[in-house]
C-alpha positions as CSV (number, residue, x, y, z in Angstrom):
1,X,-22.0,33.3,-65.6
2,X,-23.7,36.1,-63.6
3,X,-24.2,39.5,-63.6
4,X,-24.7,39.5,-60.1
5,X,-22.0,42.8,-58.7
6,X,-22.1,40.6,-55.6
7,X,-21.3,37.1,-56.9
8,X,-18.3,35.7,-55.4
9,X,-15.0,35.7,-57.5
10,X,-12.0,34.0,-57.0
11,X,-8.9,37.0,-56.9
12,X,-6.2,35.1,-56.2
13,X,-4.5,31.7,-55.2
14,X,-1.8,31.4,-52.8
15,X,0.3,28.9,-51.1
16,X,0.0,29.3,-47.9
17,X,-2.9,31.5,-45.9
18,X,0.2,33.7,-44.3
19,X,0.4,35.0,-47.7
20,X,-3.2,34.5,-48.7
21,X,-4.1,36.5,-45.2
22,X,-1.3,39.3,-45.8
23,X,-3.3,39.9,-49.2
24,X,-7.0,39.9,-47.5
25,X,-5.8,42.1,-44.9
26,X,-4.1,44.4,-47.3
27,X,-7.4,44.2,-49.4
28,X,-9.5,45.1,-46.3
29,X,-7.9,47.9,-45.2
30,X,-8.3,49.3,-48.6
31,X,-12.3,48.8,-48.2
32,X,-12.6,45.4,-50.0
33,X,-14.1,42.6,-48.0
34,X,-12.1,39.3,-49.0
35,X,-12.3,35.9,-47.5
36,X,-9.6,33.1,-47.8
37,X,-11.3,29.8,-49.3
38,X,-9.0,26.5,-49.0
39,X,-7.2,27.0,-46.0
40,X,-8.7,24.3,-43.0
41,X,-6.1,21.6,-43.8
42,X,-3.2,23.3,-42.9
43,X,-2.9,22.8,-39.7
44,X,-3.0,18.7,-40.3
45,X,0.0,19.1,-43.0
46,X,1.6,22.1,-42.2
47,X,4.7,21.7,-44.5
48,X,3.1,20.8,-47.6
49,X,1.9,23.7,-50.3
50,X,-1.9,24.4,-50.2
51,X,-4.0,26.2,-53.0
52,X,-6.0,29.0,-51.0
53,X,-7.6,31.2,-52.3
54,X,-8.9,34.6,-52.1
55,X,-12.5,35.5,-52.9
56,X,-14.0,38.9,-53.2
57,X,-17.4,40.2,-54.7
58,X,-17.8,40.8,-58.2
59,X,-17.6,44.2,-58.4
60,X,-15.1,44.8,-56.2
61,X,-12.5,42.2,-58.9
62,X,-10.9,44.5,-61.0
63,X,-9.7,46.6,-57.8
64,X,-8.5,43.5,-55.9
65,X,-6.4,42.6,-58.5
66,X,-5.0,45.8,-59.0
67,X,-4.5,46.3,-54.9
68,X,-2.6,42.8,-55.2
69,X,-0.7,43.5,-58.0
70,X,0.6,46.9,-56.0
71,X,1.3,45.2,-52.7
72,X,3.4,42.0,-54.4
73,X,5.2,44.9,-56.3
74,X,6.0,47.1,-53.0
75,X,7.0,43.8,-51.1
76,X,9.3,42.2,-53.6
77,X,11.4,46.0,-54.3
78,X,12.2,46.9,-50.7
79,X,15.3,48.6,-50.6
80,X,16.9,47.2,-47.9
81,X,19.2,50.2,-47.6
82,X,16.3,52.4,-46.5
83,X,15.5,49.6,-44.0
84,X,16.8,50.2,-40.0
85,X,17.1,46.5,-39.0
86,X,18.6,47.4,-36.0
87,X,22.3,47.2,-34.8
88,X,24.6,43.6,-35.1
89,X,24.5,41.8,-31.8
């Protein structure tokens, strides 16, 4: 294995690039460039389950998977009561 800070390192592996894109975006806007890897058959099978996954530098890991960790914790405990979903047609 390298040393190399800027080796790439796989983060994460998600279903489905909506999800795997959600996370690089979130991952971006925290200053950590991510790329999805996995993700070009899609398109050709879009309702079967696909492995992609996320890839970041070395040294940026440990803070990725933290970030992650944070933003699957914040999406899964919405409180839905706090949540203006507009009125009932």
């Amino acid at each position: 294995m390298s040393n190399d800070l800027n080796s790439p390192e796989v983060v994460a592996s998600e279903l489905d690039e909506v999800e795997a894109g959600l996370l690089v975006a979130h991952l971006t806007e925290h200053g950590i460039h991510a790329k999805l890897w996995g993700e070009s058959n899609s398109a050709a099978w879009p309702d079967t389950q696909h492995n992609v996954q996320i890839v970041v530098r070395r040294g940026d890991k440990a803070p990725a998977e933290k970030l992650i960790e944070n933003f699957k914790n914040e999406v899964v405990n919405v409180n839905w009561d706090d949540v203006d979903v507009g009125e009932p047609e």
